[in-house]
C-alpha positions as CSV (number, residue, x, y, z in Angstrom):
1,X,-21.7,-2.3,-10.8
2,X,-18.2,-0.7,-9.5
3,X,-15.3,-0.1,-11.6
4,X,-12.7,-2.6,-11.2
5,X,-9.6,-0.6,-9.5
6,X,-6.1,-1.2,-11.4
7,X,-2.6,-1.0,-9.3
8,X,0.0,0.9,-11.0
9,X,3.4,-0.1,-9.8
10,X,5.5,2.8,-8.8
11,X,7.9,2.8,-11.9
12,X,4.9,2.9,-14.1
13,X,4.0,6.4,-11.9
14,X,7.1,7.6,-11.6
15,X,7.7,6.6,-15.7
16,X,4.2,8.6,-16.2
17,X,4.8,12.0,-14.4
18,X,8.3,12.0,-16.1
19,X,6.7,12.3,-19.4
20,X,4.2,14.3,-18.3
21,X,6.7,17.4,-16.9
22,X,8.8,16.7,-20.0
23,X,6.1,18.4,-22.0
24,X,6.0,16.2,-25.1
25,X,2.1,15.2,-24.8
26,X,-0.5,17.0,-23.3
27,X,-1.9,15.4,-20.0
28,X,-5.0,14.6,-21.9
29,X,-2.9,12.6,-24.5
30,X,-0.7,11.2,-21.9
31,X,-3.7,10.0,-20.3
32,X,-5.3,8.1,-23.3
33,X,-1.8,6.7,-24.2
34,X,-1.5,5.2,-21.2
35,X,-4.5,4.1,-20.5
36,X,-4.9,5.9,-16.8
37,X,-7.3,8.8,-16.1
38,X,-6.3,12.6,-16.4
39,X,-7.4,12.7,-12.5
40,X,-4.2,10.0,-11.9
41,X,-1.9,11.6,-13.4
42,X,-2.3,14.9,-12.1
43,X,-2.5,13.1,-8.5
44,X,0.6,11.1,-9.6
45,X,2.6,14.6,-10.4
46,X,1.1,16.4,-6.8
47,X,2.6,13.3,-4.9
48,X,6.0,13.3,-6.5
49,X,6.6,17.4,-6.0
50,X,5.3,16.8,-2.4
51,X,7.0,13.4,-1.1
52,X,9.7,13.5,-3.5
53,X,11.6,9.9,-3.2
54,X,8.7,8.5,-0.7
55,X,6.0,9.3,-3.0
56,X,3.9,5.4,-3.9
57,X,5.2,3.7,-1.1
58,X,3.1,1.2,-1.2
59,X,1.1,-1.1,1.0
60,X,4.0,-2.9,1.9
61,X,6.4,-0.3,2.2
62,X,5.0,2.5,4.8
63,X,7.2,4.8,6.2
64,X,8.0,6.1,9.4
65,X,5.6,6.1,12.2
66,X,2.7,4.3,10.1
67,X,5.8,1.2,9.5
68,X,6.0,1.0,12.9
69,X,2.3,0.9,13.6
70,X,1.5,-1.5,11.0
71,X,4.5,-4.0,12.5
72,X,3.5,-3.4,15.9
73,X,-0.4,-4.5,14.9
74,X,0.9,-8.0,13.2
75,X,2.9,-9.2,16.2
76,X,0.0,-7.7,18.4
77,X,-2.8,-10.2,16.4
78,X,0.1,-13.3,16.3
79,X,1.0,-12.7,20.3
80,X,-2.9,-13.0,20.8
81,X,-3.3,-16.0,18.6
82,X,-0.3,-17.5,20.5
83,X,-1.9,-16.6,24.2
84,X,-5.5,-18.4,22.7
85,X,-3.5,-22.0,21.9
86,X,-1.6,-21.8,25.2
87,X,-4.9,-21.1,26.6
88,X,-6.8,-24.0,25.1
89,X,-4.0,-26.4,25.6
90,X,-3.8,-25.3,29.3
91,X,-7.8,-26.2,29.7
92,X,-7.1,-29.1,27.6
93,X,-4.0,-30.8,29.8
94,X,-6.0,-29.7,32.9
95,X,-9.3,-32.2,31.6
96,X,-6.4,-34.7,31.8
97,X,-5.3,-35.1,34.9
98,X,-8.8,-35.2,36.7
């Protein structure tokens, strides 16, 4: 049976790498303390020194290109959806006047 994944929110991150540069607790400790894994928070510090301000964006908060894609792939699927009704209705209206 898998492990049930928990969601951090980006404060608690952010929150958790602070204390963990500041040097007060050992990562281990920091760990147990807040109930995360030793593997998170070392990933947690690695994404914050490389992304800076953009590290955890989120799933509803990509950046750059992969915001665009990610829009352009919902209106894609709705456009589709919309094309299917006009096409049933179409088939529908044109049962209708035979």
């Amino acid at each position: 049976m898998g492990r049930k994944k928990t969601k951090y929110t980006r404060e608690f991150k952010i929150e958790a790498v602070r204390q963990l540069e500041s040097g007060e607790y050992s990562s281990a400790d920091l760990a147990r303390r807040l109930g995360v894994t030793h593997v998170n928070l070392i990933q947690w510090r690695k994404q914050v020194k490389e992304k800076k301000q953009e590290a955890f964006p989120g799933e509803g908060r990509k950046s750059g290109a992969a915001g665009e894609i990610a829009r352009l792939q919902r209106e894609v699927e709705l456009l589709k959806e919309e094309r299917d009704i006009l096409k049933k209705a179409a088939a529908y209206f044109a049962k209708e006047s035979k």
